[in-house]
LUMBANU-76169 format. One line per field, with one value per atom (N, C-alpha, C, O): residue number from 0; atom name; x negated, y negated, z negated. Coordinates in pm, whole numbers, plus 50000, padded with zeros to 5 digits. Example, Ala and Ser with C-alpha at 12.3 -4.5 7.8 and 13.67 -1.06 7.14 Angstrom:
<sites>
n	c(0|0|0|0|1|1|1|1)
atom	c(N|CA|C|O|N|CA|C|O)
east	c(48681|48770|48680|48576|48715|48633|48710|48659)
north	c(50569|50450|50330|50332|50225|50106|49997|49886)
up	c(49220|49220|49220|49154|49292|49286|49213|49196)
</sites>
This chain:
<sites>
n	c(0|0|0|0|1|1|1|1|2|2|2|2|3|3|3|3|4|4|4|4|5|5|5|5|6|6|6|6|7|7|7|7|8|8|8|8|9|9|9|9|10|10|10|10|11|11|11|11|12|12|12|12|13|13|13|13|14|14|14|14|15|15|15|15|16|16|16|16|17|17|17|17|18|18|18|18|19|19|19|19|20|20|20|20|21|21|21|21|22|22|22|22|23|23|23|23|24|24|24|24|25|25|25|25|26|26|26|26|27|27|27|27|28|28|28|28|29|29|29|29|30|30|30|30|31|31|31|31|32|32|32|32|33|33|33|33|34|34|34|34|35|35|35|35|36|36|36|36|37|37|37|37|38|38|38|38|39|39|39|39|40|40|40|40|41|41|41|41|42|42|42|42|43|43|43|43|44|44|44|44|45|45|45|45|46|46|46|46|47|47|47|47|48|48|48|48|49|49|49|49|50|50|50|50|51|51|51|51|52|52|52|52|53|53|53|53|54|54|54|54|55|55|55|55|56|56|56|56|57|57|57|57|58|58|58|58|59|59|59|59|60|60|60|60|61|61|61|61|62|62|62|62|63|63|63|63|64|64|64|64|65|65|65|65|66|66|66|66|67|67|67|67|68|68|68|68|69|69|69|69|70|70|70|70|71|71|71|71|72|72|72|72|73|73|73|73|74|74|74|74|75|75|75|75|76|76|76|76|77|77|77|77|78|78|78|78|79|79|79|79|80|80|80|80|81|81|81|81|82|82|82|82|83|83|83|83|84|84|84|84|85|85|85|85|86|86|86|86|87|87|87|87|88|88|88|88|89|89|89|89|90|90|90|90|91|91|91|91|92|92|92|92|93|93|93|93|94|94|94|94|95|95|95|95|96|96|96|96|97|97|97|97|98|98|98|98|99|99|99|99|100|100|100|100|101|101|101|101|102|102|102|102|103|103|103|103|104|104|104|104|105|105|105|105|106|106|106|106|107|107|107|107|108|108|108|108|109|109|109|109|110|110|110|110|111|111|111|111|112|112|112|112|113|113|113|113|114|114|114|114)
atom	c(N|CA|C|O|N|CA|C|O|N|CA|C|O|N|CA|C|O|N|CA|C|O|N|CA|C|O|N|CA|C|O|N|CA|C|O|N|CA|C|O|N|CA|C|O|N|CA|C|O|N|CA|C|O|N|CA|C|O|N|CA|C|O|N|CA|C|O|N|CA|C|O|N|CA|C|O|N|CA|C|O|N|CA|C|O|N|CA|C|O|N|CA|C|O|N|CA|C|O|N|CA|C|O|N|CA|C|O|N|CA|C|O|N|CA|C|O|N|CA|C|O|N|CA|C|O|N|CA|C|O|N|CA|C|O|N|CA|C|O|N|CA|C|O|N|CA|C|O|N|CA|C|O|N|CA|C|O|N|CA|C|O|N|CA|C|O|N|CA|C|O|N|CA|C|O|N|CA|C|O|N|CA|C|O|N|CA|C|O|N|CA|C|O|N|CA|C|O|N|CA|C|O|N|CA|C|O|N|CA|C|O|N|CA|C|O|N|CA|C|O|N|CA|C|O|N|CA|C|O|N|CA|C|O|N|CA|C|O|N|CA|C|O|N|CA|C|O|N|CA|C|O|N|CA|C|O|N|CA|C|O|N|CA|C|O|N|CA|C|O|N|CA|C|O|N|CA|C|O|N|CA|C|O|N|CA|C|O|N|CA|C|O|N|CA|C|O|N|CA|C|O|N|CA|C|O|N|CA|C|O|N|CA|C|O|N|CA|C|O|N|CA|C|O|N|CA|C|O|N|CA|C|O|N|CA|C|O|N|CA|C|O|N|CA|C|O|N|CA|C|O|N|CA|C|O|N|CA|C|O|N|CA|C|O|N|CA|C|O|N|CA|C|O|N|CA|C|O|N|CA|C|O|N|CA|C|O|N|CA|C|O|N|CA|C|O|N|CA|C|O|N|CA|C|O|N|CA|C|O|N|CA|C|O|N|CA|C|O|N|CA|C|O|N|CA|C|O|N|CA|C|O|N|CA|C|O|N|CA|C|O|N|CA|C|O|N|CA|C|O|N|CA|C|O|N|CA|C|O|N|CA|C|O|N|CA|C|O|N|CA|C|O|N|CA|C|O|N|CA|C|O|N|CA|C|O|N|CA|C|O|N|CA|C|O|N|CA|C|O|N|CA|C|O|N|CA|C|O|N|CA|C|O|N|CA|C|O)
east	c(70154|70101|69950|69888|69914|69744|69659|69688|69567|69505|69480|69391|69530|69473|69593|69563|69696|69828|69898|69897|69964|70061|70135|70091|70316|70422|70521|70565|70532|70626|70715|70753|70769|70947|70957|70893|71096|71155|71086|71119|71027|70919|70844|70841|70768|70646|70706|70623|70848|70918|70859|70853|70824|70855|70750|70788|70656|70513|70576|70533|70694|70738|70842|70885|70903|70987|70970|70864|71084|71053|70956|70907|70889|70870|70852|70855|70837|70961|70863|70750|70970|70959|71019|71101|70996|71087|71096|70995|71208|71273|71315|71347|71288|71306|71398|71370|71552|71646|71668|71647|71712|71743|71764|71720|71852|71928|71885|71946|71745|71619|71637|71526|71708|71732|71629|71647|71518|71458|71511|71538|71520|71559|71415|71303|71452|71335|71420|71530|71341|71419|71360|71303|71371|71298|71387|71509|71301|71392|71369|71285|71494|71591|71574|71551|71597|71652|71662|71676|71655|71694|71719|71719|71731|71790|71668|71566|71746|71645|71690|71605|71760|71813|71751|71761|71706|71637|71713|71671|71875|71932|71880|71867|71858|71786|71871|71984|71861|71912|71794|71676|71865|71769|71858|71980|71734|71833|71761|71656|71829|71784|71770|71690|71863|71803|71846|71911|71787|71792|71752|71659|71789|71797|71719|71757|71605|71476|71535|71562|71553|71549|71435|71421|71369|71227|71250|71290|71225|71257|71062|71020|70992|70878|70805|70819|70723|70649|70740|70685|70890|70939|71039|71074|71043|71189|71314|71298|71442|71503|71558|71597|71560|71597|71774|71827|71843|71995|72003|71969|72046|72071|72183|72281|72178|72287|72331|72430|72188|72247|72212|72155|72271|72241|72308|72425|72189|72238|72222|72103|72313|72283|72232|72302|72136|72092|72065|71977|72122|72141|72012|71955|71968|71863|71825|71719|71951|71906|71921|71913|71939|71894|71772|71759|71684|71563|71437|71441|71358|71279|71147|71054|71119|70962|71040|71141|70934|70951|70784|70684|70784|70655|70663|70726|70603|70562|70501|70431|70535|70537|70400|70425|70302|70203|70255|70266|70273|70329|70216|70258|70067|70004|69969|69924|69994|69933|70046|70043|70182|70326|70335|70370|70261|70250|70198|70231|70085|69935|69946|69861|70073|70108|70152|70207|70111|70129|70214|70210|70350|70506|70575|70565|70654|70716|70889|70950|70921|71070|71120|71090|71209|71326|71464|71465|71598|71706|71765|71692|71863|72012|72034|72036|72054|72088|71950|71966|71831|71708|71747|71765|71754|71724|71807|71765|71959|72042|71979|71953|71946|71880|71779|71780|71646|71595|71615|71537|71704|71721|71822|71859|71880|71955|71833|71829|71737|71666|71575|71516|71580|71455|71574|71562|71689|71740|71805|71838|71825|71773|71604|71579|71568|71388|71390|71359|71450|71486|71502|71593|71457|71495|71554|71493|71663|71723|71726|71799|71622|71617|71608|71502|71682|71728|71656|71607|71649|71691|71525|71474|71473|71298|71259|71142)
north	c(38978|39107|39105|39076|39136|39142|39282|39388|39216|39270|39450|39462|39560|39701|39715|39811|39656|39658|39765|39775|39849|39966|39967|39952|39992|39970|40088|40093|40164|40306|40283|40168|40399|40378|40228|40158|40240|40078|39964|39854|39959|39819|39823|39710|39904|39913|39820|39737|39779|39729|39556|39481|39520|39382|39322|39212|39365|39328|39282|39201|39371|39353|39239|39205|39147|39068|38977|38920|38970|38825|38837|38733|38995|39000|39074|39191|39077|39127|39278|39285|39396|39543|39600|39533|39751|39800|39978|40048|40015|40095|40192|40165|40332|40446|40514|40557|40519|40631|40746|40739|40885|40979|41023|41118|40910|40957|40920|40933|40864|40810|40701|40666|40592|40477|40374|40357|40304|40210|40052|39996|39990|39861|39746|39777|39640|39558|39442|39402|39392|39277|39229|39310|39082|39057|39116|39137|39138|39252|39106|39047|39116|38992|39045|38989|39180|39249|39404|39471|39442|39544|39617|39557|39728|39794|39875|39883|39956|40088|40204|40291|40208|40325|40304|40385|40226|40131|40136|40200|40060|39977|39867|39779|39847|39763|39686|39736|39530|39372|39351|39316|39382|39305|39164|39146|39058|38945|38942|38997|38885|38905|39002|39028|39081|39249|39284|39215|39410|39406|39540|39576|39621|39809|39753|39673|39803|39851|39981|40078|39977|40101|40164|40107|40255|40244|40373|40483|40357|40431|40421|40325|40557|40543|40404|40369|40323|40225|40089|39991|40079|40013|39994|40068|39892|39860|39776|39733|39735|39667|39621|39714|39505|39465|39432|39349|39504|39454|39390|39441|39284|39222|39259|39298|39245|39311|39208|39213|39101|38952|39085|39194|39016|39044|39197|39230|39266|39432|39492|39521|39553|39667|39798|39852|39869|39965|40091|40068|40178|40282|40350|40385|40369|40413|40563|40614|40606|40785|40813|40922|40699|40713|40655|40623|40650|40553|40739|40831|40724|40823|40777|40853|40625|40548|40388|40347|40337|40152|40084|40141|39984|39949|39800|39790|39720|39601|39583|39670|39487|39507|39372|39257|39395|39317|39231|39286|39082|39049|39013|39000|38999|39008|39146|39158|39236|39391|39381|39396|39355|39356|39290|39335|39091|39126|39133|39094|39206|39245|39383|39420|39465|39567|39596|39510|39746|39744|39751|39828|39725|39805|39686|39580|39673|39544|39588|39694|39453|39414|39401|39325|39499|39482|39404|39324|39436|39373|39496|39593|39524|39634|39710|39833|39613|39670|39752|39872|39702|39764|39906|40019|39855|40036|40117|40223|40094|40174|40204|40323|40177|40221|40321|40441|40223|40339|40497|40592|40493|40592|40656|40761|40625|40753|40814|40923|40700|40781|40893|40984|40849|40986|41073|41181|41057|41179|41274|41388|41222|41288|41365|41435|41351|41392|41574|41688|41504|41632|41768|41766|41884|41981|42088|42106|42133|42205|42364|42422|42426|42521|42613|42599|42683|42773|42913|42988|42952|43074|43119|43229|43006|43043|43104|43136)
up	c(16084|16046|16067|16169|15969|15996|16095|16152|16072|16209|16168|16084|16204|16184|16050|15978|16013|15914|16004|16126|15902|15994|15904|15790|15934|15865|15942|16056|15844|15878|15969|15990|16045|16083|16179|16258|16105|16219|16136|16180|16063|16033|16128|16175|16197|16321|16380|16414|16421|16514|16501|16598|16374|16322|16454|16497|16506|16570|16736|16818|16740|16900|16910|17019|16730|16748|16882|16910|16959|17040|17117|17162|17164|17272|17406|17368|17524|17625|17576|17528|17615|17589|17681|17742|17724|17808|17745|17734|17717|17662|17813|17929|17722|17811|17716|17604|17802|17688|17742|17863|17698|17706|17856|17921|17889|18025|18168|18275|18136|18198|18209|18251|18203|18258|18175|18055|18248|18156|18163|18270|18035|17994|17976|17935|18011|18014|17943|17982|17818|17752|17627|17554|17589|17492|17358|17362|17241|17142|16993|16925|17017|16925|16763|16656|16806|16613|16622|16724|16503|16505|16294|16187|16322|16181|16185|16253|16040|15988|16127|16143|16183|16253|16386|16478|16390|16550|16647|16743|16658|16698|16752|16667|16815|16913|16940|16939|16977|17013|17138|17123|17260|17329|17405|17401|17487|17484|17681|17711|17758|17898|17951|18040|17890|17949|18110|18188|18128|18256|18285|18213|18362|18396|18500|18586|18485|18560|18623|18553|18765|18856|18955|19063|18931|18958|19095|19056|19240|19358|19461|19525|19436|19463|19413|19296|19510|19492|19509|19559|19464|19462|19276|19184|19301|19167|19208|19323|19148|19157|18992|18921|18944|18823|18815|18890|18721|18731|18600|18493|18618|18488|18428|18491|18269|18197|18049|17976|18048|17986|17824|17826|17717|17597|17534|17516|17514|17526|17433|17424|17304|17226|17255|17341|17217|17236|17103|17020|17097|16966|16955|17058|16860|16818|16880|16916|16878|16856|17042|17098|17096|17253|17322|17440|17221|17284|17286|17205|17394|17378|17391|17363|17443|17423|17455|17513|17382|17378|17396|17352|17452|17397|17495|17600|17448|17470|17658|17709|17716|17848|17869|17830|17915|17917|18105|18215|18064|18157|18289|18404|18254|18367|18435|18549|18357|18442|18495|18617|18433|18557|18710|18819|18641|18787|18910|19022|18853|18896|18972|19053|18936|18970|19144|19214|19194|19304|19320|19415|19297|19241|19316|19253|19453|19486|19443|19436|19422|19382|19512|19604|19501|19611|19571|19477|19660|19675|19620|19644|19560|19494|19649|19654|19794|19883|19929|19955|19941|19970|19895|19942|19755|19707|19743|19788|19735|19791|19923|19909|20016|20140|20090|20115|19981|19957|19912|19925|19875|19791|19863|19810|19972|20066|20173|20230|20175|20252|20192|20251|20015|19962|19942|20000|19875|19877|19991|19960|20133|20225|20258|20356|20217|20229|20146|20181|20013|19951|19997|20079|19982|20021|19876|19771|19908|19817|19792|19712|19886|19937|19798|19737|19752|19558|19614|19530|19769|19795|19797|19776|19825|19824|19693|19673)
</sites>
């Protein structure tokens, strides 16, 4: 694609073939994975994928190996620049770390409706 070329719709997509992206769907959960293929409906093919779980200044990556993703659940995508990643102040934890983390923020929580 040439340089300052813009291509409507799911053609925009052709620029991200084959390489790693991370997808934010509906239900918040973001996906990190190189993007294999896709349709007019932007059906997404990603290949190494992996659910990015993001808990304050921490993450944990779950792998999920080669993943379909439906179009009409994606709400941002974009190309993942792999040195600002891992240049980032953001440390990778363990599945068990976050579970720790994350009983201890949702203890922190206050639920107080009545204020």
């Amino acid at each position: 694609m040439a340089e300052g070329s813009y291509y409507p719709g799911a053609a925009s997509l052709i620029s991200l073939l084959d390489k790693k992206i991370m997808i934010i769907l509906q239900d918040g959960r973001h996906l990190v994975g190189i993007l294999r293929s896709f349709d007019h409906f932007i059906n997404l093919i990603l290949e190494n994928a992996l659910e990015r779980v993001i808990c304050e200044d921490k993450y944990c990556d779950i792998p999920l190996g080669l993943y379909i993703v439906r179009g009409d659940n994606i709400v941002l995508l974009g190309e993942i620049d792999d040195i600002k990643e891992m240049s980032s102040k953001m440390q990778q934890i363990s599945l068990e770390e976050l579970s720790q983390l994350q009983e201890q923020v949702s203890g922190k929580l206050d639920w107080n409706i009545e204020a």
